[in-house]
Residue frames as qw, qx, qy, qz and C-alpha x, y, z in Angstrom:
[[0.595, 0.266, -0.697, -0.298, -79.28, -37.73, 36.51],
 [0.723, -0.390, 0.270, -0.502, -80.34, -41.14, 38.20],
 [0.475, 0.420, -0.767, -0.096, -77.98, -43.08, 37.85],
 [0.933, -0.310, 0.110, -0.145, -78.39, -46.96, 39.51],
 [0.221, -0.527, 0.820, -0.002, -75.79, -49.72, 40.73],
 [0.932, 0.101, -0.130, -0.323, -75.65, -53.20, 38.94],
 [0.299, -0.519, 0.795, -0.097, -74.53, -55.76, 40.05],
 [0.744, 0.380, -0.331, -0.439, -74.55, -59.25, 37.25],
 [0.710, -0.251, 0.657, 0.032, -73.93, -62.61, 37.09],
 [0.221, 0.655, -0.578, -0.433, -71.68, -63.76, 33.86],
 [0.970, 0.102, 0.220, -0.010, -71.78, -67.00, 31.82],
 [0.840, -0.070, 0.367, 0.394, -68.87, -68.08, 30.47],
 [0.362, 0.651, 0.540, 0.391, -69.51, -66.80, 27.43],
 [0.042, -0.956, -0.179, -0.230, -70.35, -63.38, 28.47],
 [0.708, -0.617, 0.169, 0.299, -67.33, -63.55, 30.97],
 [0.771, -0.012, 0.400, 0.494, -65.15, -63.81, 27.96],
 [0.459, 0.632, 0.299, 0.548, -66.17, -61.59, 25.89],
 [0.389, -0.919, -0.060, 0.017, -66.05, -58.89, 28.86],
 [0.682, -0.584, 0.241, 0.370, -62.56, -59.66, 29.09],
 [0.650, 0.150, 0.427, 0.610, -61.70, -59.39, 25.75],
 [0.147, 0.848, 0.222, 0.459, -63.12, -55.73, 25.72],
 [0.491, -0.802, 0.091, 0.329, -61.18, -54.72, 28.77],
 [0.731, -0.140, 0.424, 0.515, -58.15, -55.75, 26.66],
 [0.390, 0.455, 0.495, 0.630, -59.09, -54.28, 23.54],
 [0.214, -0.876, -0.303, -0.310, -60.59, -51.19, 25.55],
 [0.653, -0.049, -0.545, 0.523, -58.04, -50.89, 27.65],
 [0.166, 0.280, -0.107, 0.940, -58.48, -47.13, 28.31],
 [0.503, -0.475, -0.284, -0.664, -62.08, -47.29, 29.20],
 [0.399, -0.207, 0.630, -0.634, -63.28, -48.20, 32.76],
 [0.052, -0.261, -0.957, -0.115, -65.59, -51.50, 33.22],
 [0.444, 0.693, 0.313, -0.473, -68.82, -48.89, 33.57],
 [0.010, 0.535, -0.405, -0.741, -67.42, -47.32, 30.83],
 [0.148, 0.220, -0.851, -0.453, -67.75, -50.41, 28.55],
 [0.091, 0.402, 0.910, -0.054, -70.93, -51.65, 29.88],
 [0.369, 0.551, 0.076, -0.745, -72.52, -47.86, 29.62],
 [0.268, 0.435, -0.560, -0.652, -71.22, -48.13, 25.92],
 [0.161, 0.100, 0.978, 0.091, -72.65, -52.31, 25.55],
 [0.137, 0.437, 0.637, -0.620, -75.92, -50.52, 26.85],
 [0.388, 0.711, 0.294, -0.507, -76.64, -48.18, 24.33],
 [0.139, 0.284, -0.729, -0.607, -75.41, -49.79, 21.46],
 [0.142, 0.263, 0.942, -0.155, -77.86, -52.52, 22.32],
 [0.148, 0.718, 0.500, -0.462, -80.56, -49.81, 22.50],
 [0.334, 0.627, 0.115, -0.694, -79.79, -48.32, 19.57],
 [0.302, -0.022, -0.881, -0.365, -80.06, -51.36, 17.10],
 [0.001, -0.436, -0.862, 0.258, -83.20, -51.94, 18.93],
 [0.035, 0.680, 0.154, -0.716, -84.11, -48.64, 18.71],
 [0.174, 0.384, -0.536, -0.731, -83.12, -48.47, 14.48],
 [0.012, 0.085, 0.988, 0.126, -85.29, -51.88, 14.01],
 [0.156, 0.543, 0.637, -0.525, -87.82, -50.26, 15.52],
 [0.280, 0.634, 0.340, -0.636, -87.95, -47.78, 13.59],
 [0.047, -0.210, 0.891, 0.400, -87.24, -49.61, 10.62],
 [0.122, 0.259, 0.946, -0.151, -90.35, -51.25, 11.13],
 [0.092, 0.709, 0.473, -0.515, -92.27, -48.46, 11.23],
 [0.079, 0.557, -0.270, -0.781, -91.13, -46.99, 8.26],
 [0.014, 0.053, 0.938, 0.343, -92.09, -50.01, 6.18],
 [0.168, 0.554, 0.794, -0.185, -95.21, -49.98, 7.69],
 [0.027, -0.589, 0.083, 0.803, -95.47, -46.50, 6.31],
 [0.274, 0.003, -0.738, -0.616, -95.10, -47.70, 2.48],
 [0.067, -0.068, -0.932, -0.350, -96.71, -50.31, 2.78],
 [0.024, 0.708, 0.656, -0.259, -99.98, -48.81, 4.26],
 [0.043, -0.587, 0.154, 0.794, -99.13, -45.87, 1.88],
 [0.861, 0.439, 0.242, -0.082, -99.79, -48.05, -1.12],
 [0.405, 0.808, -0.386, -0.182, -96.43, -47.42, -2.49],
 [0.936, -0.214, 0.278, -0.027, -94.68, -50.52, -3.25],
 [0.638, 0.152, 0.367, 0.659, -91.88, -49.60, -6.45],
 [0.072, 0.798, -0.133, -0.583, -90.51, -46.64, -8.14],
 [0.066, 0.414, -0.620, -0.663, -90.08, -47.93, -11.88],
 [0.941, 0.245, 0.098, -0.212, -92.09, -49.94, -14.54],
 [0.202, -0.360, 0.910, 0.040, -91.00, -52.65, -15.91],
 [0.623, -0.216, -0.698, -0.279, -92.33, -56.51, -17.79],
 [0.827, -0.361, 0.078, -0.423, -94.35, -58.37, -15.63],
 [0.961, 0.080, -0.211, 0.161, -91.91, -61.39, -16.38],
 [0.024, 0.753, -0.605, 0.257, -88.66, -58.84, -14.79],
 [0.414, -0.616, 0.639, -0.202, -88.23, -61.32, -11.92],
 [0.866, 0.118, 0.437, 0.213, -88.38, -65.02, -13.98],
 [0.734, 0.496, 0.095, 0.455, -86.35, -63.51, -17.34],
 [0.199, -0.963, 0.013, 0.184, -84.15, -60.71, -15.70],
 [0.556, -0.414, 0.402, 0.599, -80.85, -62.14, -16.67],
 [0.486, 0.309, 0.558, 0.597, -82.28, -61.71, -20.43],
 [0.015, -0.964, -0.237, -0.122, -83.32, -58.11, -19.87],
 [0.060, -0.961, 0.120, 0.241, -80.00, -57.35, -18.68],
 [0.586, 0.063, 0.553, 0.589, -77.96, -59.40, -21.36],
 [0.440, 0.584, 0.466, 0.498, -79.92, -56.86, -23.78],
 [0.084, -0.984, -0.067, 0.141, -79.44, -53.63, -21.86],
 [0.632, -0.453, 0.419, 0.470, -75.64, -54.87, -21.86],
 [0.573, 0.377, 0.629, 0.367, -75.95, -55.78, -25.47],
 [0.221, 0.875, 0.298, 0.312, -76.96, -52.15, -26.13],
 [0.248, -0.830, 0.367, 0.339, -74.53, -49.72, -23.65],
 [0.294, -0.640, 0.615, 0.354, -71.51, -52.06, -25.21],
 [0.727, 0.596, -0.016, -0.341, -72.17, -53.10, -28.66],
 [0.829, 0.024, 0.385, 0.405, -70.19, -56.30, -30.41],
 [0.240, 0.690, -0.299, -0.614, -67.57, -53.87, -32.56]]
């Protein structure tokens, strides 16, 4: 493995928040907690990505919905589901 040495300069900000995971981490080593910063970072970067890419998928797939429906669903919707209501639970 190749591992490297870093060595950072903290803002304030960042200072704090370091300290408040030492605390709350207590068990972990300061690599420890920056390993773990690391590749959370990377893998919300990493899920966005591939987020992205899956959209692009549909949407260059042509598939854009899975149900019909009026044309008017998204301006009258509350009165489509006053009458779905209206039907499951019937005035006794």
């Amino acid at each position: 493995m190749n591992e490297i040495r870093i060595n950072a300069r903290l803002d304030e900000q960042a200072s704090k928040d370091l300290s408040f995971l030492r605390e709350e981490l207590s068990d972990y080593t300061i690599t420890d907690i920056v390993k773990f910063s690391i590749q959370k970072a990377a893998q919300e970067l990493r899920d966005k990505s591939n987020a992205k890419q899956q959209n692009q998928i549909w949407l260059e797939s042509g598939f854009v919905g899975g149900f019909d429906a009026p044309d008017d669903l998204s301006t009258n919707y509350k009165k489509y589901l006053a009458d779905i209501l209206d039907e499951k639970y019937p005035a006794e």
